[in-house]
C-alpha positions in Angstrom: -53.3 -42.5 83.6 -53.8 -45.3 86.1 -51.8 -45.4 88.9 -51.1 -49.1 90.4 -51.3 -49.1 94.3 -48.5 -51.1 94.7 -46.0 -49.1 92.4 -47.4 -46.1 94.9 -46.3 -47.9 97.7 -42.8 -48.8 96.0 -39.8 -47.4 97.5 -36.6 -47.1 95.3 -33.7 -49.8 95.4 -31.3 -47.3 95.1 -30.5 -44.4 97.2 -29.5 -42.5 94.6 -32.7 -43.0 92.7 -35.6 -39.8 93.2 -39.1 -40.9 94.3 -41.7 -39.7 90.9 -43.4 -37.7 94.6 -40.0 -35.9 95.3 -38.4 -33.0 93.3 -35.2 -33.7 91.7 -34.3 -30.7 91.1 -34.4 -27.0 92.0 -35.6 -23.8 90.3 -32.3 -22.0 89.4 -33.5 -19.1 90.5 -30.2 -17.0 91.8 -30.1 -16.0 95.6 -28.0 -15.4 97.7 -29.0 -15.8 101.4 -32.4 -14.8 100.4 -31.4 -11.8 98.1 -32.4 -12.5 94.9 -29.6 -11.6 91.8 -31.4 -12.6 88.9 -31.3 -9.1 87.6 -27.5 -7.9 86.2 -28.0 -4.4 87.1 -27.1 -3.6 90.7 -29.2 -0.5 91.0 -31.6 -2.8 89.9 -31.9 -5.5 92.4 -34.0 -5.7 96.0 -34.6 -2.5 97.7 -32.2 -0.7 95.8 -33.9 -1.8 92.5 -37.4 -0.7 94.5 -36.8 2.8 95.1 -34.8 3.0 91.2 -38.2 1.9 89.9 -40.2 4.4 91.9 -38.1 6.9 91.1 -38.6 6.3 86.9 -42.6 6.3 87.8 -42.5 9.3 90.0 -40.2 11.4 87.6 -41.1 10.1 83.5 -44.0 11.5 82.1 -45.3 8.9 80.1 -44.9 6.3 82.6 -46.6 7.8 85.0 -49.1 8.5 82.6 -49.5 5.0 81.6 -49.4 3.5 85.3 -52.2 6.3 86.4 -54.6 5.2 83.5 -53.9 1.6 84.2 -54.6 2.1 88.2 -57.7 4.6 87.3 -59.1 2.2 84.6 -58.9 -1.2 86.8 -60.1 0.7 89.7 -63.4 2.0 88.3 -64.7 -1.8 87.3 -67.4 -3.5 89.1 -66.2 -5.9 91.2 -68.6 -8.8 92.7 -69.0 -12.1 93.9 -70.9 -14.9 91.9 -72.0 -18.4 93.1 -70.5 -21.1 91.4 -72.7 -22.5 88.2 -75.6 -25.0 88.9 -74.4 -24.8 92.4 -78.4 -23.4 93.7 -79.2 -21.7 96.7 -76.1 -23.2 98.7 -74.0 -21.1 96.1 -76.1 -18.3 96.5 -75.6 -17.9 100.0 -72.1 -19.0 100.4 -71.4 -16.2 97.3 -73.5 -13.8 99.9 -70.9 -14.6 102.8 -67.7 -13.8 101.0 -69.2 -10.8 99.5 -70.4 -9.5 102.6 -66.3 -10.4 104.0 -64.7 -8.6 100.5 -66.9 -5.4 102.0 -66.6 -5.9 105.7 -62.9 -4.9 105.4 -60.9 -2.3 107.4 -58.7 -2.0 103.6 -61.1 0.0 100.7 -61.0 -2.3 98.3 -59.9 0.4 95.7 -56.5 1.1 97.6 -56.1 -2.7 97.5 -56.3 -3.2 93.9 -54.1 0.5 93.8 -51.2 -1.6 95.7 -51.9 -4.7 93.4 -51.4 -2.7 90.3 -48.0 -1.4 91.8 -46.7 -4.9 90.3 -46.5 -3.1 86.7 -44.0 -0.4 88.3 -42.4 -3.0 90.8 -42.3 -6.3 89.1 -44.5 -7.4 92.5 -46.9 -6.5 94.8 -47.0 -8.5 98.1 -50.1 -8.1 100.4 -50.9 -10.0 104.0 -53.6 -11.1 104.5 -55.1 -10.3 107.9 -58.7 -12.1 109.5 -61.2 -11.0 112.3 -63.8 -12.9 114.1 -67.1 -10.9 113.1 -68.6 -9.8 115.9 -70.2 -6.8 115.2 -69.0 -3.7 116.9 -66.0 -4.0 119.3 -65.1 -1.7 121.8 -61.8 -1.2 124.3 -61.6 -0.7 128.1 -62.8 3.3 127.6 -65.4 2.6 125.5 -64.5 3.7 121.8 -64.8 1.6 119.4 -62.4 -0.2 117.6 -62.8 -0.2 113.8 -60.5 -2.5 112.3 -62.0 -5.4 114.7 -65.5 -4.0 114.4 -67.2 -5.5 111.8 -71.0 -5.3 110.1 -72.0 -8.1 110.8 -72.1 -10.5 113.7 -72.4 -13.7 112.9 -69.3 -15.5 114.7 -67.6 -16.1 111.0 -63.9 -15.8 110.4 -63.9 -12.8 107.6 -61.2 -10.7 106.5 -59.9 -8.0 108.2 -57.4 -6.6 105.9 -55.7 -7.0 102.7 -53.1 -4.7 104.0 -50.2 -4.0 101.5 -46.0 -4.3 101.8 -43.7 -1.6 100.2 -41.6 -3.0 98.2 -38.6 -0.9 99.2 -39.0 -2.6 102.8 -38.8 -6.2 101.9 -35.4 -7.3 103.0 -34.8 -10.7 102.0 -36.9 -13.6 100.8 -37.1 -17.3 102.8 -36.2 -20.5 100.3 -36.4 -23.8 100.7 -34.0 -26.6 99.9 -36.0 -26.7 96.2 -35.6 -23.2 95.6 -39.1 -22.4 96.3 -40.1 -19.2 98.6 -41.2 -19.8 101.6 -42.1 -16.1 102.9 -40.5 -13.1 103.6 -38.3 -10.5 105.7 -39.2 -6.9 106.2 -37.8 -4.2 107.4 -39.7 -1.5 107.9 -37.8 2.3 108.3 -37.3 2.8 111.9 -38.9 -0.6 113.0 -38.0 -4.2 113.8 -37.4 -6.9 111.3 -40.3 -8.8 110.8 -40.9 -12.1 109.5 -44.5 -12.8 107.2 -44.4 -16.9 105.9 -45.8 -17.2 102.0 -49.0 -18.9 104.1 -50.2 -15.2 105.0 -48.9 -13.5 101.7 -50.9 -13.0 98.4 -48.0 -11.5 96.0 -48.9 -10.5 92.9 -46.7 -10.8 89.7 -47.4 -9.7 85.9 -44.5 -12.7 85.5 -42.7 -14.9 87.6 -39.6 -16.4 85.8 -38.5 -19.7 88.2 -41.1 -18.4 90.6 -39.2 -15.2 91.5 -41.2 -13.4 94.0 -39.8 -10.7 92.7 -41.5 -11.0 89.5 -40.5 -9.2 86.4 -41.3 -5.4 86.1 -43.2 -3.9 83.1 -40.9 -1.2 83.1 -37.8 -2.6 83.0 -37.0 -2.4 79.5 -37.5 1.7 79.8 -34.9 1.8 82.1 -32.0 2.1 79.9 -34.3 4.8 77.9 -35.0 6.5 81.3 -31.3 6.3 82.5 -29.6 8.0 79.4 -32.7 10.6 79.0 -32.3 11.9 82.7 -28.6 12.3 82.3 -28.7 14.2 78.8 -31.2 16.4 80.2 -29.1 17.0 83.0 -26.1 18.3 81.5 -28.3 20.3 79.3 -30.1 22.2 81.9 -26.6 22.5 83.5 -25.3 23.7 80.2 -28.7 26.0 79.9 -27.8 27.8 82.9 -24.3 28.4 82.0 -25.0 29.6 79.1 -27.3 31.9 80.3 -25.2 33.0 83.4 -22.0 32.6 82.1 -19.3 32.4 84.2 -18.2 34.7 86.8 -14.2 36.1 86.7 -12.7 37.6 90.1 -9.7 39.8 89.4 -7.4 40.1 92.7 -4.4 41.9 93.0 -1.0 40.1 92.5 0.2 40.3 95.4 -3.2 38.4 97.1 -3.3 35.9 94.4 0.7 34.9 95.4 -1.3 33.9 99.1 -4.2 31.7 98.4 -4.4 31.1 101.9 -5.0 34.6 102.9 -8.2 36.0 104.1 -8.5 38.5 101.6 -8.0 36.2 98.9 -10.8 33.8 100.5 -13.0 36.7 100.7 -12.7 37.4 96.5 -12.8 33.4 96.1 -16.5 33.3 98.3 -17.3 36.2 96.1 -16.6 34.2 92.6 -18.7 31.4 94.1 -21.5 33.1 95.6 -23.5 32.9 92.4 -24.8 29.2 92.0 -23.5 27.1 89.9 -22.6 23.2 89.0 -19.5 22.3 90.4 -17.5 24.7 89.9 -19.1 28.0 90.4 -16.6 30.6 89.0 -12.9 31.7 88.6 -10.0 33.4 90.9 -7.3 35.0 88.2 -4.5 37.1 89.5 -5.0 40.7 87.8 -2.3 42.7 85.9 -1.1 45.0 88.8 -0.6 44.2 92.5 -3.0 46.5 95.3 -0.6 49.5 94.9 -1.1 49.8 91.3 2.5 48.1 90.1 2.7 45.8 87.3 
């Protein structure tokens, strides 16, 4: 397609009309002051939905099966650096430089692609990227070196100093434009200040990203209505387990006590009955057949 200069250079006639270089639309995406609601479930959503997903990981055997062999597989490949094709000894050596910056890091590159991978669990990964100038080894006021400035090399280049990794559960919010597109993020760290990273300084990585959610879409959300039911049933059969096994405990008190719940001496048999642990309700108070002096 061949564009004419002067249709470039057009403007519209009318207002109303949308330039072909301007977006007419926006992505749909549902947010709300920067919290995103695309997902139905509210246990599901932002840092809420963060800590429910680590939770299935942490706790269900076969996904944390599967997300260990993913993260163990991945990390054991070769990773490297290859000049571009017929590009000669200029590719060589600029494929040299950014291989030398991938391993001139203050972040092991295997706990980066660990935090990467976290997008299966999560839906999304984010990860800043930080830069140093290299100038070999750099030192404070007393002397000791300082390692995530230090570097290997010191040739003066910009390299990276970190691809240093954001927990999910502390992302706060998300930064849109009028067009529905992300523009960066909020954190909030426990215990710390609210911080603000733009999408300039972010890589974020996403098995999907339906309308560009930054949130992505996690693997493991269709498990979680599996996971949900599962953890309740067993639950109530491991409470049901240790009733049966227990059984329940009975505290016969005199009549004339059990007429005064309020007493001391009927407390005392009540923190008796409940002194063996149970669910909720850890045993029963009954009045007996005869008061304390024998009388029925």
């Amino acid at each position: 397609m061949t564009a004419d200069p002067s249709t470039l250079a057009a403007q519209p006639d009318d207002e109303s009309d949308v330039s072909i270089f301007s977006e007419a639309g926006a992505s749909g995406l549902v947010q709300y002051g920067g919290h995103i609601r695309e997902e139905f479930l509210t246990e599901l959503q932002g840092r809420r939905g963060a800590r429910t997903y680590a939770e299935m990981a942490a706790n269900n055997a076969l996904l944390g099966a599967a997300t260990l062999a993913i993260d163990t597989l991945i990390r054991r490949v070769e990773f490297r650096v290859d000049p571009a094709p017929d590009s000669g000894a200029e590719g060589e050596a600029i494929a040299e430089k950014v291989e030398s910056c991938r391993t001139d890091m203050d972040t092991r590159w295997t706990d980066f692609l660990s935090h990467a991978l976290s997008m299966v669990v999560f839906g999304y990964a984010p990860v800043e990227v930080v830069y140093k100038i290299r100038r070999g080894e750099v030192r404070d006021a007393s002397g000791a070196l300082v390692s995530m400035l230090s570097s290997k090399h010191a040739d003066g280049w910009i390299g990276w100093r970190s691809f240093a990794p954001r927990k999910q559960d502390s992302i706060d919010r998300w930064d849109f434009d009028e067009a529905g597109r992300w523009c960066g993020l909020w954190q909030q760290p426990e215990g710390q200040a609210e911080r603000y990273i733009a999408r300039a300084r972010l890589m974020n990585f996403r098995p999907r990203a339906p309308s560009d959610n930054p949130e992505g879409y996690s693997l493991v959300r269709p498990a979680y209505r599996s996971y949900y039911f599962l953890k309740r049933f067993q639950e109530i059969e491991a409470i049901g387990c240790e009733r049966r096994a227990a059984g329940v405990p009975v505290v016969e008190v005199p009549l004339d006590v059990a007429a005064q719940p309020s007493s001391a001496t009927y407390l005392s048999f009540k923190k008796i009955a409940e002194g063996i642990r149970r669910d909720t309700y850890a045993g029963v108070v009954m009045p007996a057949a005869t008061d304390s002096r024998g009388v029925t």
